[in-house]
N, C-alpha and C positions, 0 to 999 in steps of 0.2 A: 644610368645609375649603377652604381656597384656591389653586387650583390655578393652578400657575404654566404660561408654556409651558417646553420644553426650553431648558436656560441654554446659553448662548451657545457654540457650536461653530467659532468663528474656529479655533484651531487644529487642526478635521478639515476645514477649507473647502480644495475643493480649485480649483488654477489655473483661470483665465477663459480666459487665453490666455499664449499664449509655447512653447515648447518642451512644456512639463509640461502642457498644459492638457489639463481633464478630471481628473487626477490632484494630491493632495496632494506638492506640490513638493519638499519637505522630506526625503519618506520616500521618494520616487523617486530625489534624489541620492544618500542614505546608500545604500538599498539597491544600485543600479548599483555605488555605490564597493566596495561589500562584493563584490559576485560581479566585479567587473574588478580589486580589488587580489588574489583567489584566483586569478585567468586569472593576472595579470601575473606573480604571486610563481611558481607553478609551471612556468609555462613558460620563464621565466630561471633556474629550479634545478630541473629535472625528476628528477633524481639526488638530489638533499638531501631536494627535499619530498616524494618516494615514500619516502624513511629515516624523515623526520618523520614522515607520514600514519601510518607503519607502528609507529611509536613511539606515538604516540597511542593506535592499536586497542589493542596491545597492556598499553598502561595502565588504559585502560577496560576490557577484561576480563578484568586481575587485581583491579581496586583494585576496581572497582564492579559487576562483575556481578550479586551480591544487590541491589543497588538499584535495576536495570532489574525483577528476577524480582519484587520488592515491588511495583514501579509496577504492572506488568503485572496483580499479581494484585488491589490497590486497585482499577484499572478494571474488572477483572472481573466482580468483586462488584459495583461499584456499577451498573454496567450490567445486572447477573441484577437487580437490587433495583430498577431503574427498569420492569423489561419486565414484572415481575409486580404492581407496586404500585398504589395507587389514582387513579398518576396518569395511569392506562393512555389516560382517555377527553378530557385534554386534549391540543388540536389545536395544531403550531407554526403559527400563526398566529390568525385570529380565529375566535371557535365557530363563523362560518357559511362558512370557508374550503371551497374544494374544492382537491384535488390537483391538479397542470397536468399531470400524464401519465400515460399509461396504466398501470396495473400491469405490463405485459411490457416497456414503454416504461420503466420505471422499473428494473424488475430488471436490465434489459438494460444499465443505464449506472451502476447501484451495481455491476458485478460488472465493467463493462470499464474504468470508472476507477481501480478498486484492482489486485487483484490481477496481472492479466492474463496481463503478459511474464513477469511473476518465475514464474509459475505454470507457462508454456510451457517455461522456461527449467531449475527445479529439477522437475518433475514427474515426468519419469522419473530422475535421475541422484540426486536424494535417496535413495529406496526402495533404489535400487542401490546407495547406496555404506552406506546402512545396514544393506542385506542381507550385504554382504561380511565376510568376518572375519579381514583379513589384517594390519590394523593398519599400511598400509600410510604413512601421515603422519604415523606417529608417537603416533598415539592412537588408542586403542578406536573402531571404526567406530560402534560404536552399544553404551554403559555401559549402558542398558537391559535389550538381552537380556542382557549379559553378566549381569551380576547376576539376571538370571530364570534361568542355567544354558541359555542358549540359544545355544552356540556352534558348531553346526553350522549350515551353508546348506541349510536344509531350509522346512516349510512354518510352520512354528514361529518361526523368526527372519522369516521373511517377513512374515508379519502382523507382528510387530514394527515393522519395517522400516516400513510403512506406518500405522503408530499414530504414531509418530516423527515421518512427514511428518504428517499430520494434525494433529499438535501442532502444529505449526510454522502453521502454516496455517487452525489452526481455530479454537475462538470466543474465544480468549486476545488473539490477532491482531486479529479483526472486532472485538473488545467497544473498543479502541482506537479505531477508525474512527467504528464505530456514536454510543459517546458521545461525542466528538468534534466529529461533525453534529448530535448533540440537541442538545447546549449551545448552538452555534452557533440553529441555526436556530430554537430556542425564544426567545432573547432578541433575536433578528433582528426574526423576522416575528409572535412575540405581545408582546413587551415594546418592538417600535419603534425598538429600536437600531440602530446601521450594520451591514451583514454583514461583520463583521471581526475578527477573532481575537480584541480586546481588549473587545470584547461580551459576551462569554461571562465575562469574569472583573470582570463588573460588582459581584457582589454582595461582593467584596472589595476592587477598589480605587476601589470609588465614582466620583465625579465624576472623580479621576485618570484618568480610561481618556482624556479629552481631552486631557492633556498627555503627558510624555517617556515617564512608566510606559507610555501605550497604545502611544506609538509604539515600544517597544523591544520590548513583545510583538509587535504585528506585525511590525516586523523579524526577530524570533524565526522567524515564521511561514513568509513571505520566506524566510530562510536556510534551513528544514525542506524546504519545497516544491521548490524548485531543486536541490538537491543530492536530495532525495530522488526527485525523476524523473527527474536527472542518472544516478543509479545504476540506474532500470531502463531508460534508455536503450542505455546504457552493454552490459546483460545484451542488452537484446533486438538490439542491433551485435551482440554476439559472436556469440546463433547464429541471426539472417538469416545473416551470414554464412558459416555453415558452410553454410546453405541454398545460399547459391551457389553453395558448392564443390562440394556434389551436384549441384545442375542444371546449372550451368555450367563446372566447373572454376575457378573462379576462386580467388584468394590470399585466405584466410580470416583474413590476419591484420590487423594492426593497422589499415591504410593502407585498406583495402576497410570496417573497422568504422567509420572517423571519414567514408567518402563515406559508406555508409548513412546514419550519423547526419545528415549534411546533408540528404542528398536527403527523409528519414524530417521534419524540424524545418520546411524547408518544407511539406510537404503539410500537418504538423500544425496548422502557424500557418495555413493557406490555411481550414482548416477551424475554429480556433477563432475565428477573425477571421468567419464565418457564423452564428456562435453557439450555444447548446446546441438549440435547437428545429429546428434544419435539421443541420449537420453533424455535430455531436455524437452526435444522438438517432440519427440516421441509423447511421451506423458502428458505434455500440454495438449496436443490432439486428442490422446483417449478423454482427457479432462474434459472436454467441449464435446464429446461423443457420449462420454457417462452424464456427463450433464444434461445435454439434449433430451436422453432416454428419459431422466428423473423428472425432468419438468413436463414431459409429455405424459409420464404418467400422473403426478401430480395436477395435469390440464384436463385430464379423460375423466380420473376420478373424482374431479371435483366439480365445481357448477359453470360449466366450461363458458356459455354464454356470458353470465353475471360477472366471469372473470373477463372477456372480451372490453367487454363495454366500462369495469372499473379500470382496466390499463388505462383506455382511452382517457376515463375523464383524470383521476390521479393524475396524470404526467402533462394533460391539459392544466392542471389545476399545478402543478412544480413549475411548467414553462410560464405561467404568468406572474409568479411569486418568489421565486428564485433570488431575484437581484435584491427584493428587499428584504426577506431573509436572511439574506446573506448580511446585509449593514446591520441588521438588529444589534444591540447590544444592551442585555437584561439590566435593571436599576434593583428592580424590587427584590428583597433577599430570595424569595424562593424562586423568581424564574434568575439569578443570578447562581442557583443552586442547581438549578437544570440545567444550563446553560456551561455549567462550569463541568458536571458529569456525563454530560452529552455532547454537546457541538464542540469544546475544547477540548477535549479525547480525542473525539474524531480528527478534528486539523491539526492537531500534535501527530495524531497517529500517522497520516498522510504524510505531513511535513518529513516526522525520524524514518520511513517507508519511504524519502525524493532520492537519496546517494542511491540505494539499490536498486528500487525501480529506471529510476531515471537512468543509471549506467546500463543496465541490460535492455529498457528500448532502446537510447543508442546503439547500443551491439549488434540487435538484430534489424536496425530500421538500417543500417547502411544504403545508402543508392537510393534513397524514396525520396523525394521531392516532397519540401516541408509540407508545402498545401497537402499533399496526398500522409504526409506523416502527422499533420494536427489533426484532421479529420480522421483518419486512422486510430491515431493511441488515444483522442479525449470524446468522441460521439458514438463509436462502435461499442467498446468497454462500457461508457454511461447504459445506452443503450440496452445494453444485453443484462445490466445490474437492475435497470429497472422492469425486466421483463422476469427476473429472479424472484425480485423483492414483491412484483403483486401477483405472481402465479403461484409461490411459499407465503409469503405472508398474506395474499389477501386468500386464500384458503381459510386459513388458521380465523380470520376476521370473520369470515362468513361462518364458520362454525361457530364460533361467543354467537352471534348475531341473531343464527338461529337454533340456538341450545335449548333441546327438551326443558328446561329447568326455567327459561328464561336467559335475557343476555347475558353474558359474563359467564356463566354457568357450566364451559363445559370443559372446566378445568385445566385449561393453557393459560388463562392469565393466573389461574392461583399459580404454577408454573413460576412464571416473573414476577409474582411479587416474593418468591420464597428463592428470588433469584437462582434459580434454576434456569436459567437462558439457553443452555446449549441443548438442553431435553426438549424443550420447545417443538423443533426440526421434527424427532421421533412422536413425542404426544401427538403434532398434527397427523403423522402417517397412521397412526394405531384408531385417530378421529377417523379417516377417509375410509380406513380397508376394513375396518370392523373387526381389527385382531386376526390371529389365525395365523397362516400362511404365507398370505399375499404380508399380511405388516413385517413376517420376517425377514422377507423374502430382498420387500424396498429397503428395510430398516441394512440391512446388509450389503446394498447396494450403495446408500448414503454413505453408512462406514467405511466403506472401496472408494468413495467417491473422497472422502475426510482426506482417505489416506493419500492418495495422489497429488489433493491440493498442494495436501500439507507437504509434502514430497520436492514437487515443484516450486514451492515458496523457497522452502529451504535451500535447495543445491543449487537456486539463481545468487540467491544471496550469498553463496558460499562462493560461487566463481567471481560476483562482485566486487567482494574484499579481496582474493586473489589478485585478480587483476590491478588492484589500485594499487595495492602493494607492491605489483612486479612491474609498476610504471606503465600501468597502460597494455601491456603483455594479455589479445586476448585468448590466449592458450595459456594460462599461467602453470607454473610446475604441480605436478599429480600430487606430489606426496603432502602439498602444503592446503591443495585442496581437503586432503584429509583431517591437517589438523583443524582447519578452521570448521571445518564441517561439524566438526567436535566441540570446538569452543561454543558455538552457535547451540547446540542441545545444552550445553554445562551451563548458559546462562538462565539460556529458559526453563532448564531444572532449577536452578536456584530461584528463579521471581517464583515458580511455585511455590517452593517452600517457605518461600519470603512475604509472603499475605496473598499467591492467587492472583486471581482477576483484578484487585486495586492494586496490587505490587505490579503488576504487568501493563494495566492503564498508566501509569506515573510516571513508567521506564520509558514509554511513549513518548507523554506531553514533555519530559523534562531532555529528551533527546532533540525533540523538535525546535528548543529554542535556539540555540546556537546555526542548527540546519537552517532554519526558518531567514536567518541574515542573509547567510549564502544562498538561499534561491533568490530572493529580490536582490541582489547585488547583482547574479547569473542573468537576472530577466532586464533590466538594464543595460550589462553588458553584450550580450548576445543580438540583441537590438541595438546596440551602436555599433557593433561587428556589421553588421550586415547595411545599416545605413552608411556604412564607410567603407563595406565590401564594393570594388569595383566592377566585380560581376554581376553583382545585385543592382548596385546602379547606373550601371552601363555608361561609367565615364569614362571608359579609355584608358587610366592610370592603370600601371602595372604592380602598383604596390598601395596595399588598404594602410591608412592610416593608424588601424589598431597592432601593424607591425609588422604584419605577414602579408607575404606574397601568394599571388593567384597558382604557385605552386607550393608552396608554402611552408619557402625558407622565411628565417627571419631575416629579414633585410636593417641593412644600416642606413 
């Protein structure tokens, strides 16, 4: 057979020099114009476009919630069916690749690029406001127990309470991420392609991936990435914020969330501008070290047994329940009203959080053998989310449960229902330590801890959009690192002033729809790459029928 080299990529060549250089010219202006005409429009109608934003959510989950709860569970599945199959022992890159990081080094940075702040931020006030039964917003705090006959705040709705979060949070969530980065970095670093969104949806649009189709997916991606770290910016302002208000007394509101966010998007950009091997890697590790510390003290001083034994049954009681949870699909208005402020957030939030998660585990998974990269980025992450959510939240639960005053009573649920969620974190510490000292001492640590997440979310997401932009380039140019790093604070300044936490929820769900096509399109294709990869199925042929070669020209 005659093999050709790669046809001709003029339209991914990116600038030599001028303004854009380093980067694909083309897709740097569209994109700028995209995130400056959303600055420009909101902040000359910040009244209309928080109505709009709020129009929006609210149309997407009545009209389309089952088609998030489908995505969601399509990735699922197809993610269980990659981590068990025979294509366990093929490596994203070539058979004699090694990994560039250490496995602690690697956990450390799949677990501080996702999750992080949103985890700091719902970890205790989720479990609490699903333990409550006051129906105080209007809907069912949590249709689960209700329909389990579990309508007292006892130990029974508790675990609930904490199955709930775990849902939200666990491999429904990761399996999004996880395949995400397969696709990506399978057709990256073993089929040769650019590391760039429209890589992954090689075996569908063919040779298109070089023209308008590729670049509108990665604009796709682009718009995911930014607003989707826009929004947990946005969360981890609100409660640094309140962190200050404890240590310092300071004004926890809006004006104090948009300095954070500046001062937070510098340090970010200062550190993604050093790269993932020095700054990156660096901070993700302190993150898994300040972590460790915070949950052990949060384990010492609180009812360290009672907390043993709730892990166990909680995550017993998620691993039986999970799968049909996950099919639910609310009828009745008010759990259609929970259902649409809860669970559809969540899998929006996920989904507009897949282009930049998903590109930066490919980045750092290079050389790991899928089997060791599904178990890796979607069981370790769950894991450690659910060891978060009931050593902070089931604290906070044992304290309502047994409150001097009676249950409820010991002022973290009045907290959430005065939606105050990010204070939550701090009210449990000031509950443990009994004020003083010791509560300034953790309260200060948390806030160190806010600030590094929030850190590490930021300046992944900021090399992400780089790189898409410079075609795949994973060292993209410094100085553009800078700008984006900027744009990224300039959004999530603006959803604050643009309604808060529903402008920053909405930025989310409405980012996610578009994303949401392209992961099941990815999780289809990626799985016919590999059933067609002849390394994978050991037929002998030297060229995969999705186009590329086991070295990974394109072939004619």
């Amino acid at each position: 057979m005659t093999r050709k080299t790669p046809r001709s990529t003029a339209t991914l060549s990116v600038a030599g020099q001028g303004p854009f250089k380093g980067l694909h010219s083309g897709m740097s202006i569209a994109s700028k114009a995209m995130v400056a005409a959303f600055v420009v429009f909101t902040i000359l109608n910040l009244e209309y476009a928080g109505a709009l934003y709020g129009g929006i959510r609210a149309w997407v989950e009545g009209a389309l919630s089952w088609y998030y709860i489908s995505s969601i569970i399509i990735i699922l599945f197809a993610s269980l069916y990659l981590m068990f199959s025979r294509f366990g022992s093929v490596r994203l890159g070539d058979d004699d690749a090694k990994p560039e990081f250490s496995r602690f080094s690697w956990y450390a940075m799949l677990f501080s690029a996702s999750v992080s702040i949103g985890i700091m931020f719902f970890g205790v006030a989720e479990p609490l406001f699903y333990f409550d039964n006051s129906a105080g917003w209007g809907y069912p705090n949590n249709p689960f127990a209700d329909a389990a006959g579990h309508h007292d705040m006892d130990m029974q709705r508790a675990v609930d309470a904490v199955r709930v979060t775990n849902f939200h949070w666990g491999l429904h969530g990761w399996a999004v991420y996880t395949l995400t980065g397969l696709a990506l970095g399978y057709f990256a670093f073993r089929k040769k392609l650019p590391l760039t969104f429209r890589s992954a949806l090689y075996p569908i649009l063919g040779d298109r991936i070089y023209g308008p189709a590729g670049h509108a997916v990665d604009l796709l991606a682009v718009f995911g990435t930014i607003f989707g770290i826009a929004t947990s910016m946005g969360l981890g302002a609100t409660q640094m914020a309140q962190g200050m208000n404890v240590l310092f007394g300071v004004d926890p509101g809006v004006g104090t969330q948009v300095v954070l966010v500046v001062v937070i998007s510098i340090v970010a950009t200062l550190t993604a501008v050093s790269g993932i091997g020095r700054g990156i890697k660096l901070l993700s590790e302190w993150n898994i070290l300040l972590t460790a510390a915070l949950i052990v003290f949060f384990f010492i001083a609180g009812p360290s047994q009672w907390l043993m034994g709730f892990f166990l049954t909680a995550t017993g009681d998620y691993l039986t329940q999970f799968l049909s949870m996950g099919f639910w699909t609310a009828s009745a208005p008010g759990d259609v009203a929970w259902q649409g402020g809860w669970t559809m957030f969540y899998w929006g939030w996920w989904l507009s959080w897949a282009p930049f998660v998903g590109m930066f585990f490919a980045r750092i998974s290079k050389g790991r053998t899928i089997r060791e990269y599904m178990f890796g980025a979607m069981l370790v992450p769950t894991t450690m989310a659910f060891v978060w959510i009931t050593i902070f939240g089931g604290n906070a639960l044992f304290l309502e449960m047994n409150a001097v005053g009676g249950v409820g009573t010991a002022g973290l649920i009045d907290m959430v229902n005065n939606w105050n969620l990010g204070g939550t974190l701090f009210g449990t510490i000031e509950l443990l330590t009994h004020g003083g000292t010791m509560a300034w001492l953790v309260s200060a640590l948390t806030t160190l801890l806010l600030a590094t997440w929030f850190i590490t979310s930021s300046d992944s997401g900021t090399l992400v959009v780089t790189t898409i932009l410079s075609m795949g380039n994973p060292h993209p140019p410094k100085r553009h690192r800078v700008i984006w790093g900027a744009a990224q604070g300039l959004v999530a300044a603006v959803l604050l002033f643009a309604g808060g936490l529903a402008a920053l929820q909405t930025a989310a769900i409405a980012a996610a729809l578009p994303i949401s096509v392209l992961v099941v399109m990815m999780a289809w294709g990626v799985i016919k790459s590999l059933m067609e990869d002849p390394s994978a199925a050991k037929s002998g042929a030297d060229v995969s029928p999705d186009g590329t070669g086991l070295d990974g020209d394109l072939c004619a």
